[in-house]
CHARMM internal coordinates of N, CA and C (Angstrom, degrees):
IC EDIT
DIST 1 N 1 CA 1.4416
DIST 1 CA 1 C 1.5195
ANGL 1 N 1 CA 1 C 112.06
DIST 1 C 2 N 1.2653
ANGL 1 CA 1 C 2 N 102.82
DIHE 1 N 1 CA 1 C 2 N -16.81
DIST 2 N 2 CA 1.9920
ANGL 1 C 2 N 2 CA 92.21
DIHE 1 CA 1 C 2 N 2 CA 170.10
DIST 2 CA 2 C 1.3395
ANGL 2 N 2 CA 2 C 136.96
DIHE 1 C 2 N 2 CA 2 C -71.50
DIST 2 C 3 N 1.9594
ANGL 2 CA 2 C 3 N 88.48
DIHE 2 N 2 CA 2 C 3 N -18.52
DIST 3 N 3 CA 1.6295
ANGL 2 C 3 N 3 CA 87.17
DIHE 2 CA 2 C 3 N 3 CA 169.00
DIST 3 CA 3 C 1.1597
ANGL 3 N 3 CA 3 C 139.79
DIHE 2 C 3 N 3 CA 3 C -95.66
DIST 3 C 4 N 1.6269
ANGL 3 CA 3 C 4 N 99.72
DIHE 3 N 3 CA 3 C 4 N 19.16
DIST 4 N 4 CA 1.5977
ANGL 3 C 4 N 4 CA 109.70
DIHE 3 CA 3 C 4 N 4 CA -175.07
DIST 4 CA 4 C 1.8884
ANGL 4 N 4 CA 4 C 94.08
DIHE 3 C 4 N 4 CA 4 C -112.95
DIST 4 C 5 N 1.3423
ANGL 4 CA 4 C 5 N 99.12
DIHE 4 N 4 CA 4 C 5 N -170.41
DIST 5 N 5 CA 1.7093
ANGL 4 C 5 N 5 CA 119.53
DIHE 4 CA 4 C 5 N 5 CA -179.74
DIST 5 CA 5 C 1.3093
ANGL 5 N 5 CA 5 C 89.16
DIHE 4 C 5 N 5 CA 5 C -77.49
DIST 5 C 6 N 1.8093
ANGL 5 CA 5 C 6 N 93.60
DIHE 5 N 5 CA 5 C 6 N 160.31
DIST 6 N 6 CA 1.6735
ANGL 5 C 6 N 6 CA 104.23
DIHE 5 CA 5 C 6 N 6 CA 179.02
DIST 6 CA 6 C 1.3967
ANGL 6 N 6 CA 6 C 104.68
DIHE 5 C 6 N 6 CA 6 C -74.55
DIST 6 C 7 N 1.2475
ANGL 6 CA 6 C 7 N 110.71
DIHE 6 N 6 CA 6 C 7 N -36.10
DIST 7 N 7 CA 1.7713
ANGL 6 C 7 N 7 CA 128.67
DIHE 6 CA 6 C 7 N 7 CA -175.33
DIST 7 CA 7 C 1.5511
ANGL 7 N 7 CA 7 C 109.15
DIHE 6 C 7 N 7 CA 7 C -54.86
DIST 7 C 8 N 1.6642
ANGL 7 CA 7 C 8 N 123.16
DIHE 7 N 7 CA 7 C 8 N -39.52
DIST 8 N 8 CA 0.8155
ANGL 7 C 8 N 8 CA 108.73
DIHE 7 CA 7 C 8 N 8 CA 148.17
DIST 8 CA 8 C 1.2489
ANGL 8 N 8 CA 8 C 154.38
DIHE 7 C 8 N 8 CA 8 C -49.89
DIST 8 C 9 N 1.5459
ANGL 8 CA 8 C 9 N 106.81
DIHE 8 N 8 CA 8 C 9 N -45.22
DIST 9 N 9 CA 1.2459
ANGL 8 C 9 N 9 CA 122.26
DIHE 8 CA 8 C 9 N 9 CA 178.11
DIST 9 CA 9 C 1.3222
ANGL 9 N 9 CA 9 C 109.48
DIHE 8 C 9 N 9 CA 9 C -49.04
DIST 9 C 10 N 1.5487
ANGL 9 CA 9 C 10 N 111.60
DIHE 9 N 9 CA 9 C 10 N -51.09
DIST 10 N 10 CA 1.5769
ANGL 9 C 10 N 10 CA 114.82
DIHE 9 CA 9 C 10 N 10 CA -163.77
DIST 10 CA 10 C 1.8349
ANGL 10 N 10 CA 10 C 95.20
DIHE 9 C 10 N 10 CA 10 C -87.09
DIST 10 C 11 N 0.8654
ANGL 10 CA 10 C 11 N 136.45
DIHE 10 N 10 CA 10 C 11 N 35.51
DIST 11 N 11 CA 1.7572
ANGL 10 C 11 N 11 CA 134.76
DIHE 10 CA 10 C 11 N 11 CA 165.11
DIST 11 CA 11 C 1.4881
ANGL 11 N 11 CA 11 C 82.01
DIHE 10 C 11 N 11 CA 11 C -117.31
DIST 11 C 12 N 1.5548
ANGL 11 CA 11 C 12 N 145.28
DIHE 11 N 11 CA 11 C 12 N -60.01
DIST 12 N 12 CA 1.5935
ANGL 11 C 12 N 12 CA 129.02
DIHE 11 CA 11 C 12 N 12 CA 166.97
DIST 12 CA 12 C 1.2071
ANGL 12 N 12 CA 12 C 126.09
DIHE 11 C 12 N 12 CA 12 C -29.03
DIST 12 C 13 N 1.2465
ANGL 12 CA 12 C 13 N 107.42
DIHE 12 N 12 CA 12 C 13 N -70.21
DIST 13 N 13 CA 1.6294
ANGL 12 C 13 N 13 CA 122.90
DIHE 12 CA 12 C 13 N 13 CA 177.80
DIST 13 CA 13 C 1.7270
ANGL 13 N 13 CA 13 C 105.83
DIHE 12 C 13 N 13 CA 13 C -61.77
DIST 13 C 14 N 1.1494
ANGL 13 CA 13 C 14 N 141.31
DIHE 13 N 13 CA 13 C 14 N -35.96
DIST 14 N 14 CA 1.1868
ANGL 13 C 14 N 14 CA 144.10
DIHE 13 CA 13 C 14 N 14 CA 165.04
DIST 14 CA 14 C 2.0178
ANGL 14 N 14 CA 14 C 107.11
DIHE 13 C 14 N 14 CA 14 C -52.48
DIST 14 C 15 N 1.1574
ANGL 14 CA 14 C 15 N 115.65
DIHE 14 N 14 CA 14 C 15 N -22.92
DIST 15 N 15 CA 1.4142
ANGL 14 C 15 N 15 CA 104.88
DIHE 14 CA 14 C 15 N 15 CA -171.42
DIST 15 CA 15 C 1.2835
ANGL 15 N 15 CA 15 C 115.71
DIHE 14 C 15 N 15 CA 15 C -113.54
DIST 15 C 16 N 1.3945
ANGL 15 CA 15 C 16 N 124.98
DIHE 15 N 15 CA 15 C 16 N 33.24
DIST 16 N 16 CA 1.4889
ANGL 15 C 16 N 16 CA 169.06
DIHE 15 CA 15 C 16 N 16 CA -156.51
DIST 16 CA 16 C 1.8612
ANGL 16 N 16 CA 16 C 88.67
DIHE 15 C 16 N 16 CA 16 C -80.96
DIST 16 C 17 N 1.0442
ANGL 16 CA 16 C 17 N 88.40
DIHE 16 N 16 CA 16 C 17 N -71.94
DIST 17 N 17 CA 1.6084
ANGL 16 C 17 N 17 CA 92.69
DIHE 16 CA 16 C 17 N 17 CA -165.70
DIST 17 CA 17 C 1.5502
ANGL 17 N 17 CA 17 C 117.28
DIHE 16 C 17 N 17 CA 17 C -48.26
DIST 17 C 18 N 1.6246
ANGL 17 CA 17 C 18 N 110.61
DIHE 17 N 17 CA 17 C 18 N -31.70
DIST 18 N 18 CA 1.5480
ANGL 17 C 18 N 18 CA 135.35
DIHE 17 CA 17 C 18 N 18 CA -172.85
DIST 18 CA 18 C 1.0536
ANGL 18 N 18 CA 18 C 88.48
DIHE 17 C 18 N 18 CA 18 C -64.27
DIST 18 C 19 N 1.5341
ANGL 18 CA 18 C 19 N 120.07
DIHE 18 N 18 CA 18 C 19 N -72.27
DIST 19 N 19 CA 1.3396
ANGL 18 C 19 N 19 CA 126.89
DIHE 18 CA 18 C 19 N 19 CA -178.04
DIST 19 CA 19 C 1.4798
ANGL 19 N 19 CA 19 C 138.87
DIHE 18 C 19 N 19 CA 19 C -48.90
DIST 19 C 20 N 0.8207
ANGL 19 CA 19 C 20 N 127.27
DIHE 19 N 19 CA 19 C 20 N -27.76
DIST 20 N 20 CA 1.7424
ANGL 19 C 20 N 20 CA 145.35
DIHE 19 CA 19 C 20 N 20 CA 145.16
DIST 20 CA 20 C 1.0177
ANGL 20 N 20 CA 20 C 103.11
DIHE 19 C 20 N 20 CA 20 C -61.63
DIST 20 C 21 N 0.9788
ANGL 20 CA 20 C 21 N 152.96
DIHE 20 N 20 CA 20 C 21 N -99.09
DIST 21 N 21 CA 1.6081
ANGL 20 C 21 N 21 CA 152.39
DIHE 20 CA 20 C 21 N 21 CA -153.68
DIST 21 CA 21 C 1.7166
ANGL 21 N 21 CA 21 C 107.71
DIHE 20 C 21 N 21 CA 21 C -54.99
DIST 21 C 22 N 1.2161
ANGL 21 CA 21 C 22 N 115.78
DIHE 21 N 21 CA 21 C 22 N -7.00
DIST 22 N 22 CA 2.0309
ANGL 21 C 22 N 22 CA 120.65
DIHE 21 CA 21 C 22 N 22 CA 166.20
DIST 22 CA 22 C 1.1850
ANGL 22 N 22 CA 22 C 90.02
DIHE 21 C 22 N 22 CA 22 C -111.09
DIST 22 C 23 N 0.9006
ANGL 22 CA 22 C 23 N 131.83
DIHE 22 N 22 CA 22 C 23 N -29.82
DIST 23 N 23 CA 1.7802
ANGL 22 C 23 N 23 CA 98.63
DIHE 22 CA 22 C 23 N 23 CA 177.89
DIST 23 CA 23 C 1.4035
ANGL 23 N 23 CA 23 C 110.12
DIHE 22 C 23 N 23 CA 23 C -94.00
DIST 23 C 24 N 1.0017
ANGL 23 CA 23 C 24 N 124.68
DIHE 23 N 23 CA 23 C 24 N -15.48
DIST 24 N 24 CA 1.7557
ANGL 23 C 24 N 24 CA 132.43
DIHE 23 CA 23 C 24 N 24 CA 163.34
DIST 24 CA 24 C 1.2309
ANGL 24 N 24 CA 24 C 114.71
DIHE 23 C 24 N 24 CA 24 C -60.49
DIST 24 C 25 N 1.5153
ANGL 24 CA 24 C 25 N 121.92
DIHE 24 N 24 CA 24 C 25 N -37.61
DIST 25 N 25 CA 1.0887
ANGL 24 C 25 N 25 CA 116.61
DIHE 24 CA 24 C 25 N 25 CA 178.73
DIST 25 CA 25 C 1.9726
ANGL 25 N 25 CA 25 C 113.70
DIHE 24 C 25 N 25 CA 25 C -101.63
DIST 25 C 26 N 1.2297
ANGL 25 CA 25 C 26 N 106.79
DIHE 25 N 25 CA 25 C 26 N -32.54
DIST 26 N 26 CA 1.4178
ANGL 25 C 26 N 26 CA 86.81
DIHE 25 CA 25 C 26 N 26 CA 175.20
DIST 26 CA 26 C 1.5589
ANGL 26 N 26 CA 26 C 122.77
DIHE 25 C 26 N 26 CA 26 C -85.59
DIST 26 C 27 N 1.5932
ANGL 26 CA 26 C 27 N 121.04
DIHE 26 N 26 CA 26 C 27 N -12.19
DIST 27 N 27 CA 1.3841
ANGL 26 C 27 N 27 CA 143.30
DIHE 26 CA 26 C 27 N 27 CA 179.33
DIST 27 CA 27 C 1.2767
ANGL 27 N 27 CA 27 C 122.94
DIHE 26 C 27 N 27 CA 27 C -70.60
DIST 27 C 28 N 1.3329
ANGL 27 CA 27 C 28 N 107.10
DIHE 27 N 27 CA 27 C 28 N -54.98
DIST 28 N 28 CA 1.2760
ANGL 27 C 28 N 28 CA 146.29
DIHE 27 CA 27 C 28 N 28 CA 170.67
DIST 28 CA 28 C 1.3365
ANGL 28 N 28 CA 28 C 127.68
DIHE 27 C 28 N 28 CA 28 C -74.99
DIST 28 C 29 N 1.2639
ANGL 28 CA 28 C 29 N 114.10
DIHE 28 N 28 CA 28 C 29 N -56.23
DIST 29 N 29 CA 1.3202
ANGL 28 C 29 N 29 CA 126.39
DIHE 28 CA 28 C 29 N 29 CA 162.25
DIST 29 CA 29 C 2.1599
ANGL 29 N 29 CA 29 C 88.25
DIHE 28 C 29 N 29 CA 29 C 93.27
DIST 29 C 30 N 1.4711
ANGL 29 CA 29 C 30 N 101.76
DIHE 29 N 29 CA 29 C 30 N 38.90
DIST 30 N 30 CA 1.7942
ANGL 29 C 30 N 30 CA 81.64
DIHE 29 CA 29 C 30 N 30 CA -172.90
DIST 30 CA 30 C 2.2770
ANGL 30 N 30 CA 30 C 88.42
DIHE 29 C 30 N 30 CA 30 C -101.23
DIST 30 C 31 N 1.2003
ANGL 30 CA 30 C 31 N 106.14
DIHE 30 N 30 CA 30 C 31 N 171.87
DIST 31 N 31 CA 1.2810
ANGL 30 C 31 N 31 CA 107.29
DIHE 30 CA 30 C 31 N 31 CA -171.09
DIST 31 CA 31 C 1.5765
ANGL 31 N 31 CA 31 C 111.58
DIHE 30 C 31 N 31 CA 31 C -127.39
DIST 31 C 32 N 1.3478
ANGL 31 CA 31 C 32 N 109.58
DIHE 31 N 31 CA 31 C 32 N 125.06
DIST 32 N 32 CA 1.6510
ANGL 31 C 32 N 32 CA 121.67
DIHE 31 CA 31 C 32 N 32 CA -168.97
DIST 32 CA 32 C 1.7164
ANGL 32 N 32 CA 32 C 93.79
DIHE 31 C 32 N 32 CA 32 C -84.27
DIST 32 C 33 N 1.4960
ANGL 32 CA 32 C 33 N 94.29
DIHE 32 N 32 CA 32 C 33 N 161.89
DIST 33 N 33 CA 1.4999
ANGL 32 C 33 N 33 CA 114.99
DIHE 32 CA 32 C 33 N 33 CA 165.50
DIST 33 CA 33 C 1.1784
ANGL 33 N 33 CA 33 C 103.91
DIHE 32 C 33 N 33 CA 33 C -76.56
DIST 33 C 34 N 1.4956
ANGL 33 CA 33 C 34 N 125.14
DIHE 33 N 33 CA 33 C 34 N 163.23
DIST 34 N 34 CA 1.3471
ANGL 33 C 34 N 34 CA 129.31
DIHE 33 CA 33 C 34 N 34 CA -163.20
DIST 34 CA 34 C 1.7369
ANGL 34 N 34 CA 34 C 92.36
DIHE 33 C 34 N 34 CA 34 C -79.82
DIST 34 C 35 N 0.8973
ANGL 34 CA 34 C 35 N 137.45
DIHE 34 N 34 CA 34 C 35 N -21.62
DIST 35 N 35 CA 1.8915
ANGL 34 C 35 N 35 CA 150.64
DIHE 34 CA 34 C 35 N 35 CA -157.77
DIST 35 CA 35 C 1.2321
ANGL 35 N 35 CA 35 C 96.00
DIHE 34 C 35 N 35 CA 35 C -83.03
DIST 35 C 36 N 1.4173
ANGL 35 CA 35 C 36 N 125.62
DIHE 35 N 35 CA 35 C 36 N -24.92
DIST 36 N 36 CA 1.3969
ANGL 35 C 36 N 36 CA 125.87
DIHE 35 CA 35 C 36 N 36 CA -176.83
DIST 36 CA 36 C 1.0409
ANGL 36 N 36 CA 36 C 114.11
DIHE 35 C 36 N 36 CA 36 C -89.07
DIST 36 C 37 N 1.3498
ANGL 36 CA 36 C 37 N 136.33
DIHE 36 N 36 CA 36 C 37 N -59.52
DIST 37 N 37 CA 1.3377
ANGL 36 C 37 N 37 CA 143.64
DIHE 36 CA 36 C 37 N 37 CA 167.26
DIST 37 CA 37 C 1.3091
ANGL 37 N 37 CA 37 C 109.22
DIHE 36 C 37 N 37 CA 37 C -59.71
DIST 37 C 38 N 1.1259
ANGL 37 CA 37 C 38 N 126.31
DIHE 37 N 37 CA 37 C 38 N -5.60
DIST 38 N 38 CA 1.5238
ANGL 37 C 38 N 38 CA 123.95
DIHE 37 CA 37 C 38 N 38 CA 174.94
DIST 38 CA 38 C 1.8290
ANGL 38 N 38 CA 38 C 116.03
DIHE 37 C 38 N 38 CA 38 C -102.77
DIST 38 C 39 N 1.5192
ANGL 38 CA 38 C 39 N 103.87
DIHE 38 N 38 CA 38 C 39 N -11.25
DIST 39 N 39 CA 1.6069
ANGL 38 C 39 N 39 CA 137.98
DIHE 38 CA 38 C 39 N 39 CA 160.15
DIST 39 CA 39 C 1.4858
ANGL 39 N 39 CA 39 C 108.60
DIHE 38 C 39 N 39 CA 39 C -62.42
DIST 39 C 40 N 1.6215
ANGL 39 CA 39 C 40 N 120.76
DIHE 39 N 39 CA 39 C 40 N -52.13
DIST 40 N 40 CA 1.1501
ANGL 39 C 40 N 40 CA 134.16
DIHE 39 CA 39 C 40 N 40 CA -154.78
DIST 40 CA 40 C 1.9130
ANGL 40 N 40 CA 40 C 103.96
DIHE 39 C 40 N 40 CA 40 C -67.77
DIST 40 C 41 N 1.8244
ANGL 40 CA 40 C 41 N 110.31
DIHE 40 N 40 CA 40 C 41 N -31.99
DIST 41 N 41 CA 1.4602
ANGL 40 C 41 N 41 CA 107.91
DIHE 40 CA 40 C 41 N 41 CA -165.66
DIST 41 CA 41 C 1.1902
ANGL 41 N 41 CA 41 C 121.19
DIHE 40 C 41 N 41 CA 41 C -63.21
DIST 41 C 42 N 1.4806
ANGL 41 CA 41 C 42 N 116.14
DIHE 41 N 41 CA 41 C 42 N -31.64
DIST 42 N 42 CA 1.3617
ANGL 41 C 42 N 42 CA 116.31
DIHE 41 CA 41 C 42 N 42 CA 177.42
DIST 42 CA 42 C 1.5195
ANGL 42 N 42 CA 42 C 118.22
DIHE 41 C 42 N 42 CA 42 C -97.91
DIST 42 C 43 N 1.1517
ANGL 42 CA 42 C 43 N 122.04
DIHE 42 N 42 CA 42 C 43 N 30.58
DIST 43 N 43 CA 2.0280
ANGL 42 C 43 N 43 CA 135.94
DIHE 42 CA 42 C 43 N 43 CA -174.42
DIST 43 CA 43 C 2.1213
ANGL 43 N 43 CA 43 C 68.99
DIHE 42 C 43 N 43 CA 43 C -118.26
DIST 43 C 44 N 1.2187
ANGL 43 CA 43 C 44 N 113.01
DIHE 43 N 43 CA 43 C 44 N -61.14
DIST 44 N 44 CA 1.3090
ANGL 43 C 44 N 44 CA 105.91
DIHE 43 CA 43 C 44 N 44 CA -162.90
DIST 44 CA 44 C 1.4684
ANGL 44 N 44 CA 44 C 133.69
DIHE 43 C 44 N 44 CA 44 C -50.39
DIST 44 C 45 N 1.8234
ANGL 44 CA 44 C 45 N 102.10
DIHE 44 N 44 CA 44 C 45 N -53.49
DIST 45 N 45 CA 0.9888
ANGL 44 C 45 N 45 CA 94.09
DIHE 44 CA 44 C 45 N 45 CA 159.61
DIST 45 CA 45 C 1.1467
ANGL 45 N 45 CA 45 C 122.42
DIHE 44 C 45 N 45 CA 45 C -106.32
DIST 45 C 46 N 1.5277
ANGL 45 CA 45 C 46 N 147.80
DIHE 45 N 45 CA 45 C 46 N 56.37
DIST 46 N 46 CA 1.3908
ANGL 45 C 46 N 46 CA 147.00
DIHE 45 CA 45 C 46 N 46 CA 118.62
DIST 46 CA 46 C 1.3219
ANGL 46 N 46 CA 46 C 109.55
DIHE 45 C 46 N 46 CA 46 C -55.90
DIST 46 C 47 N 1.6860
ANGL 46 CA 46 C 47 N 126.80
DIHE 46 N 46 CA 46 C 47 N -42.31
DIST 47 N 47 CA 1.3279
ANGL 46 C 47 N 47 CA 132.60
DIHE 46 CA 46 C 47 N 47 CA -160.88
DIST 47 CA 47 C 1.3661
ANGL 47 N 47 CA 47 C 89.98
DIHE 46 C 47 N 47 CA 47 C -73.56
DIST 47 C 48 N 1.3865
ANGL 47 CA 47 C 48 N 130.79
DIHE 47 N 47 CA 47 C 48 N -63.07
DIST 48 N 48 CA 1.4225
ANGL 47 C 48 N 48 CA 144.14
DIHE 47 CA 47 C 48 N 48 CA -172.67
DIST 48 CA 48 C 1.5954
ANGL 48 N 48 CA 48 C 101.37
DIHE 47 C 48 N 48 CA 48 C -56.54
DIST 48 C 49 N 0.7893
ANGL 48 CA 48 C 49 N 153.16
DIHE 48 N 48 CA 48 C 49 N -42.51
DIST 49 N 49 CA 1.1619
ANGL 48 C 49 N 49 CA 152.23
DIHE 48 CA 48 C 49 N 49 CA 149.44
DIST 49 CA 49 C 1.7696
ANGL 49 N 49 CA 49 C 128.14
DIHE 48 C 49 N 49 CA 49 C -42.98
DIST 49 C 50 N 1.3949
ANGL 49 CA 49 C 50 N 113.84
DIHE 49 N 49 CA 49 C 50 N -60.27
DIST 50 N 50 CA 1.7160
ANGL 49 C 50 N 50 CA 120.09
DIHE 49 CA 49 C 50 N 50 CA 163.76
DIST 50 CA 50 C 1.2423
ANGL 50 N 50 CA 50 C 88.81
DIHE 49 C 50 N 50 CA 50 C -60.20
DIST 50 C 51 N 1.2164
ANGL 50 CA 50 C 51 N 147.64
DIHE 50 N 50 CA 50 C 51 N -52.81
DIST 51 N 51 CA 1.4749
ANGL 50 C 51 N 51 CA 137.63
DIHE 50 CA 50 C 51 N 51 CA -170.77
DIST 51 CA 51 C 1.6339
ANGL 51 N 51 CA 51 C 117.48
DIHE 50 C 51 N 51 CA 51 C -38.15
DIST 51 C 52 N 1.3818
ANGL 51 CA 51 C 52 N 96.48
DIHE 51 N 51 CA 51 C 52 N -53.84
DIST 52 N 52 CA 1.5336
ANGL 51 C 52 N 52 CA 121.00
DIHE 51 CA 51 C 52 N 52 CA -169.01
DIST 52 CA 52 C 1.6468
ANGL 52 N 52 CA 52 C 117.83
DIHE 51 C 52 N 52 CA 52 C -71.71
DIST 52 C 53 N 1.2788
ANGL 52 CA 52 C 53 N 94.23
DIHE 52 N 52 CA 52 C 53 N -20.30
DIST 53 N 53 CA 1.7489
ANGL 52 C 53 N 53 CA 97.34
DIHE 52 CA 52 C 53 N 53 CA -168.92
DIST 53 CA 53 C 1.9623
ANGL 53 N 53 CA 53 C 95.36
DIHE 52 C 53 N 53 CA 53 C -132.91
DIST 53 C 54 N 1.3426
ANGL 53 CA 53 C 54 N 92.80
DIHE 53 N 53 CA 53 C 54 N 13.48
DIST 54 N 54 CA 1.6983
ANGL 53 C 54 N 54 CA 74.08
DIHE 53 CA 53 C 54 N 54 CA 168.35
DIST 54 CA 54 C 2.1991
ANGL 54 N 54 CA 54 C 106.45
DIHE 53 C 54 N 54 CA 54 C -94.98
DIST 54 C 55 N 1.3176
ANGL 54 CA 54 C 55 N 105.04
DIHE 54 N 54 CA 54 C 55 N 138.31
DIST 55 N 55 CA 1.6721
ANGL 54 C 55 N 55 CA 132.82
DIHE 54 CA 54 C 55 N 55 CA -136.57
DIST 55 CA 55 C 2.1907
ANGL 55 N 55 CA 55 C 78.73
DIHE 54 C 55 N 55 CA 55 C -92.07
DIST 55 C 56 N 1.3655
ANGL 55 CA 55 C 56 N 119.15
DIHE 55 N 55 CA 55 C 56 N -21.41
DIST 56 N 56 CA 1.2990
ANGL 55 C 56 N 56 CA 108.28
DIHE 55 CA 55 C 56 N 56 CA 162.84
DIST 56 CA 56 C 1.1896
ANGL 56 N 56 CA 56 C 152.60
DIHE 55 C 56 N 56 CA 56 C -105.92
DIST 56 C 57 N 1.7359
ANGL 56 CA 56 C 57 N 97.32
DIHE 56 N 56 CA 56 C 57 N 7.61
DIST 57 N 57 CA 1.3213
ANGL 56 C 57 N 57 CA 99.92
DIHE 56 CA 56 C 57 N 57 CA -172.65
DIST 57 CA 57 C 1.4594
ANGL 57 N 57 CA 57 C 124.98
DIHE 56 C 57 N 57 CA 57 C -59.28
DIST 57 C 58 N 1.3467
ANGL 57 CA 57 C 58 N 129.70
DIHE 57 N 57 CA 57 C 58 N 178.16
DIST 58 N 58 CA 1.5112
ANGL 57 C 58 N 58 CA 128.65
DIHE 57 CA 57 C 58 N 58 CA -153.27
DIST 58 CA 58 C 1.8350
ANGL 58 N 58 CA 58 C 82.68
DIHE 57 C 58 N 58 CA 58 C 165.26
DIST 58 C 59 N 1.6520
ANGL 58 CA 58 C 59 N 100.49
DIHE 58 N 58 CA 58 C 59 N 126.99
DIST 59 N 59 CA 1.6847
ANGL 58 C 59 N 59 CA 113.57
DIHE 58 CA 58 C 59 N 59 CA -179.42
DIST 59 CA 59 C 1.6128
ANGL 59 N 59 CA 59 C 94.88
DIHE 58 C 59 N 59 CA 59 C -91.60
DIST 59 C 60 N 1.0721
ANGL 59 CA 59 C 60 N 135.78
DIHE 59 N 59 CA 59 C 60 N -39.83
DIST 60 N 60 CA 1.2012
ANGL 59 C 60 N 60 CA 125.77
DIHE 59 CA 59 C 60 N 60 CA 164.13
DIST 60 CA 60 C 1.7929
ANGL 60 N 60 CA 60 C 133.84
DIHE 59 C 60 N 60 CA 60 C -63.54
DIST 60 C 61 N 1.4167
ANGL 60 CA 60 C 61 N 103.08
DIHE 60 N 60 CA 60 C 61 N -26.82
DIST 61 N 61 CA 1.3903
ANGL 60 C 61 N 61 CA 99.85
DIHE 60 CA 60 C 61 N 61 CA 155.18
DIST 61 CA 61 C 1.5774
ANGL 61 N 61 CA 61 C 92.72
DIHE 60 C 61 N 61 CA 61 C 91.35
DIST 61 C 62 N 1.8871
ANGL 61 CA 61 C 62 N 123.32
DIHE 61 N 61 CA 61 C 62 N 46.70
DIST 62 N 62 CA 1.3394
ANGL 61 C 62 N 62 CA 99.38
DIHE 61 CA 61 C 62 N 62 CA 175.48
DIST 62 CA 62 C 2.0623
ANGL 62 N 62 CA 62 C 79.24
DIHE 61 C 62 N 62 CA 62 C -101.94
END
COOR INIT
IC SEED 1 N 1 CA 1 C
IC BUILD
């Protein structure tokens, strides 16, 4: 994570919640209320979005 933007970092760390709740459910096999997964669309696409319009991204991370 040092070789990317901080802004990045925190659009990663921001999609935390997405990420727990898919691996909870396909790993785990545990099962959300429909309110939860219906919580998840807008963590998603905000992330998918700062993703899209942040002016430094780079997949290699110079």
């Amino acid at each position: 994570m040092s070789k990317v933007a901080v802004s990045f970092t925190h659009i990663i760390k921001s999609g935390e919640p997405a990420f727990s709740v898919l691996v909870s459910r396909f790993l785990l096999g545990e099962s959300f209320p429909t309110a939860v997964y219906l919580s998840l669309i807008p963590i998603i696409g905000g992330c998918g979005l700062s993703a899209l319009t942040e002016l430094n991204f780079n997949w290699i991370g110079n």
